[in-house]
LOBA-577536 format. One record per residue: x, z, y of N, C-alpha, C in turn; residue number from 1. Coordinates in nm, 4 decimals. Example, Ala and Ser with C-alpha at 12.3 -4.5 7.8 and 13.67 -1.06 7.14 Angstrom:
2
ATOM,1.3190,0.7800,-0.5690,1.2300,0.7800,-0.4500,1.3200,0.7800,-0.3300,1
ATOM,1.2850,0.7080,-0.2250,1.3670,0.7140,-0.1060,1.2900,0.7870,0.0030,2
% end
This chain:
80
ATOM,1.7623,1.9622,-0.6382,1.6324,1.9105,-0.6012,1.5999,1.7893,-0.6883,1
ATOM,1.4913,1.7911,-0.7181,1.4494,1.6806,-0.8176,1.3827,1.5603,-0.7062,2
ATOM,1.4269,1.4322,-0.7829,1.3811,1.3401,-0.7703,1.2791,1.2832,-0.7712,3
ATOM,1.2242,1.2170,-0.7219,1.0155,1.2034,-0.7419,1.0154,1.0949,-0.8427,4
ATOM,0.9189,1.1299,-0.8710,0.8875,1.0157,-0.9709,0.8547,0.8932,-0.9009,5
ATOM,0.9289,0.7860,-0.9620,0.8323,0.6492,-0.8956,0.7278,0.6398,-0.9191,6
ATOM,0.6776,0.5519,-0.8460,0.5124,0.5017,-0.8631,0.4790,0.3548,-0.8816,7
ATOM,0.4311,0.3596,-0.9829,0.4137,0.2169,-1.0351,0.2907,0.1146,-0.9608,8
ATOM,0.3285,0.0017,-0.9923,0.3104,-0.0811,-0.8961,0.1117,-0.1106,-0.8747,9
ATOM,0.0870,-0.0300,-1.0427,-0.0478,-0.1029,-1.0841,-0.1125,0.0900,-0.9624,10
ATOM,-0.0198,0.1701,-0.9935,-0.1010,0.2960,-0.9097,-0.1001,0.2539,-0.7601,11
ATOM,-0.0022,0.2194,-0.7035,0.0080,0.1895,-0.5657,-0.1572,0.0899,-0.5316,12
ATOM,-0.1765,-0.0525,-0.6296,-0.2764,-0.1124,-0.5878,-0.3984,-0.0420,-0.6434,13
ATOM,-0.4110,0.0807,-0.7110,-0.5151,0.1589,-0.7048,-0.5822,0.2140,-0.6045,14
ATOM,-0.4421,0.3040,-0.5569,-0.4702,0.3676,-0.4434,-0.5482,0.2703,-0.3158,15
ATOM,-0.4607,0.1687,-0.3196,-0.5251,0.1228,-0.1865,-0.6631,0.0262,-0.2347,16
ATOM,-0.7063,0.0406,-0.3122,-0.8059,-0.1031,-0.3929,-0.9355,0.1132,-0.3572,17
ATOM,-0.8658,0.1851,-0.4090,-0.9830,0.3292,-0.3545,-1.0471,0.2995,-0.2391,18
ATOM,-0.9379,0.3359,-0.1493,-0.9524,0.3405,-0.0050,-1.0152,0.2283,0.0478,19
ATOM,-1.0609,0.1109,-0.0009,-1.0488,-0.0353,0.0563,-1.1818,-0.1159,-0.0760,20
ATOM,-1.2507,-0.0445,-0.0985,-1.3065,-0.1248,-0.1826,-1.3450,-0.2400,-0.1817,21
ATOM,-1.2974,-0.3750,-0.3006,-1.3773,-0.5013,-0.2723,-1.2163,-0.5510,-0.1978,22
ATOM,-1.1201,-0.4722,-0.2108,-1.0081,-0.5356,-0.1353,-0.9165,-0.6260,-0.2436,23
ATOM,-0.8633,-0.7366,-0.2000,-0.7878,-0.8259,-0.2874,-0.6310,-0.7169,-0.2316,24
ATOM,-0.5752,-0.7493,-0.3633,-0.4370,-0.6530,-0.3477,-0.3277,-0.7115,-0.4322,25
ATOM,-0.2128,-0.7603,-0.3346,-0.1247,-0.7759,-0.4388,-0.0131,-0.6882,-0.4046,26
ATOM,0.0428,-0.6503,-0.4985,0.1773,-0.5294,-0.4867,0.3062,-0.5818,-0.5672,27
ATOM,0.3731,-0.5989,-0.4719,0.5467,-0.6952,-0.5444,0.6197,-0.5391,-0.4989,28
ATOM,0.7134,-0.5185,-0.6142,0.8725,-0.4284,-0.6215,0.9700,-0.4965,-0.5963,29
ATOM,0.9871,-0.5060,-0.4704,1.0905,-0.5906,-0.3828,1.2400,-0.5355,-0.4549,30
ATOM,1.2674,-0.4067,-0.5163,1.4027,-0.3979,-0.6102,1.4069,-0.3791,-0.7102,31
ATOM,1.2832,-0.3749,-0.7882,1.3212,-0.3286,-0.9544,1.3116,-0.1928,-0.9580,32
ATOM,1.3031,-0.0878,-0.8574,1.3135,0.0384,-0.8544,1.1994,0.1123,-0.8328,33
ATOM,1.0781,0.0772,-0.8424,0.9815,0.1473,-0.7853,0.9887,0.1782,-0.6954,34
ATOM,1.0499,0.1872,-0.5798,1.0242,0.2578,-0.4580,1.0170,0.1876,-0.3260,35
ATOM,1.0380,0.0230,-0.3525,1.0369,-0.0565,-0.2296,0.9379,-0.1467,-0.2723,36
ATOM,0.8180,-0.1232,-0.2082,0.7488,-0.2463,-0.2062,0.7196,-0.3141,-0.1032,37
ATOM,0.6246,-0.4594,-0.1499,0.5640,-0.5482,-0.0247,0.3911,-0.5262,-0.1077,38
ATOM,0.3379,-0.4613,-0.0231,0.1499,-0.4545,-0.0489,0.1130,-0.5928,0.0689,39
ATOM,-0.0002,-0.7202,-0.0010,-0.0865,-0.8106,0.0762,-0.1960,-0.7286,0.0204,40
ATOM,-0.2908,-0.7097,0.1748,-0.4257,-0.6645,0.1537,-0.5159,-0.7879,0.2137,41
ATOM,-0.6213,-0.8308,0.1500,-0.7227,-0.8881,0.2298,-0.8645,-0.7651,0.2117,42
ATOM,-0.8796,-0.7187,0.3062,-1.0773,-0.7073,0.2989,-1.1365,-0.7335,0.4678,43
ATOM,-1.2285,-0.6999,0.4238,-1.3545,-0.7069,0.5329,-1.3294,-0.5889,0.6371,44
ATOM,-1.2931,-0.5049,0.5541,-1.2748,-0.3392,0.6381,-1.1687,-0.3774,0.7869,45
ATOM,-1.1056,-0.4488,0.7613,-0.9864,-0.4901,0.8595,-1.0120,-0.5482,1.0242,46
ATOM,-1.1600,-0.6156,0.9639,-1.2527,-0.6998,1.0457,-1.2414,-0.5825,1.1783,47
ATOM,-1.2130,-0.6426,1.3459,-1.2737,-0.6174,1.3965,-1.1148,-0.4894,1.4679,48
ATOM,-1.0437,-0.4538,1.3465,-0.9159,-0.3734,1.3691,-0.8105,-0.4625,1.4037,49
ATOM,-0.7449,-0.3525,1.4909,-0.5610,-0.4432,1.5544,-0.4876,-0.4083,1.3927,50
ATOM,-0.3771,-0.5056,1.4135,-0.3109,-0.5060,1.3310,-0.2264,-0.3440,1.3014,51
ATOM,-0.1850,-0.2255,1.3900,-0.1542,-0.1466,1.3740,-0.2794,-0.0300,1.2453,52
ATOM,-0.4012,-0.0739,1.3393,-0.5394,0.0081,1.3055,-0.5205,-0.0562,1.1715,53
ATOM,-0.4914,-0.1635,1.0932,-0.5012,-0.1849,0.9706,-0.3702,-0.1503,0.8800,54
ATOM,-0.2498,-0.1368,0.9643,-0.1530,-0.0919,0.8355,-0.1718,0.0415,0.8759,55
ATOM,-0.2519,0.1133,0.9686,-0.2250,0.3412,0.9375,-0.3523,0.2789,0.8051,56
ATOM,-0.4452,0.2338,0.8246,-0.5387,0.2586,0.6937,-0.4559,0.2369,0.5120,57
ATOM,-0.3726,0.1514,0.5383,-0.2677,0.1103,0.4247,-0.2078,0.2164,0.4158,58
ATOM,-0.1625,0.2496,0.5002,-0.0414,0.4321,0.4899,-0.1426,0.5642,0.4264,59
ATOM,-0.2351,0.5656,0.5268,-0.4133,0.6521,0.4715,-0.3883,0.6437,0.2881,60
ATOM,-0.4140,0.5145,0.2684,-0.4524,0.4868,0.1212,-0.3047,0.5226,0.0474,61
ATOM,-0.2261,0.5217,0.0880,-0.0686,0.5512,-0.0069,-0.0507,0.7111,0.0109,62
ATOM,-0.1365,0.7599,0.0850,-0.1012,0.9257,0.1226,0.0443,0.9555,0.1059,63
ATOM,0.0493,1.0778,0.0435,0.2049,1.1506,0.0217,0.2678,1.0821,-0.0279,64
ATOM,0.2106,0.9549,-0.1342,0.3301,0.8860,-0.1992,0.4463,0.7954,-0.0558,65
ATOM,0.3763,0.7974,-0.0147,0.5070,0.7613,0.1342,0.6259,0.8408,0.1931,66
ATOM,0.5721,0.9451,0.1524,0.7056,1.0709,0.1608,0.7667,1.1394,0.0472,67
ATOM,0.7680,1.0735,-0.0569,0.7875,1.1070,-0.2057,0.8373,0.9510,-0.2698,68
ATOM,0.7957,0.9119,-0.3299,0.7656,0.8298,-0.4450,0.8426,0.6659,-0.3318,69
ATOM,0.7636,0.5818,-0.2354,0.7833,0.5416,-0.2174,0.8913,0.5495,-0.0654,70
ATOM,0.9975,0.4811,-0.0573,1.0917,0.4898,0.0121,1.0547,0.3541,0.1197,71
ATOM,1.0269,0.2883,0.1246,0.9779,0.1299,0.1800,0.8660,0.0476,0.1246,72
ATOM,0.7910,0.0379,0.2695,0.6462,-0.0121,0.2078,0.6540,-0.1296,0.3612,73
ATOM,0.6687,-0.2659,0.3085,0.6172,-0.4129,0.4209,0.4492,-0.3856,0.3396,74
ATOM,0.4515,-0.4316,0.4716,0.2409,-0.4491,0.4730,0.2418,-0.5775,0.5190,75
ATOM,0.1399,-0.6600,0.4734,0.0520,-0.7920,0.5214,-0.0876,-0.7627,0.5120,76
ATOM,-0.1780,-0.7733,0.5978,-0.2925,-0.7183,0.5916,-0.3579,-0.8266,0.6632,77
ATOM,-0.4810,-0.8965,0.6176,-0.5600,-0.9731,0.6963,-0.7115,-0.9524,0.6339,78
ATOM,-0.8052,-1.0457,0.6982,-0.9547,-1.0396,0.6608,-0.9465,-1.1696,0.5901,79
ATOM,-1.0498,-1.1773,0.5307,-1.1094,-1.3052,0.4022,-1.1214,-1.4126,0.5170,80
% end
């Protein structure tokens, strides 16, 4: 069975900068390996959501790469 490709750090804050437009995004590789990160989101979209309701939208925006590519994803998610 093959191995997934990692996913680089600038695609990960794509994905979620899609899903989240107007969103500030920073994405750290907590090992050097591509596959563990820490995503900080700020937007507006968050406004008004529990903290759960804002990291499924973070998971939403990473789709399959959560069951592939990335192995560990910490979320920080707040509004402006």
């Amino acid at each position: 069975m093959n191995e997934p490709t990692p996913i680089e750090p600038t695609e990960l804050e794509e994905l979620i900068r899609g899903a989240l437009p107007g969103a500030q995004v920073e994405v750290t590789d907590l090992t050097g390996t591509r596959d563990h990160y820490r995503v900080e989101v700020v937007s507006d979209a968050f406004d008004g959501k529990t903290l759960v309701q804002q990291h499924q939208m973070i998971y939403r925006a990473v789709g399959g790469h959560m069951t592939q590519a990335v192995h560990a994803l910490q979320i920080r998610t707040r509004t402006p």
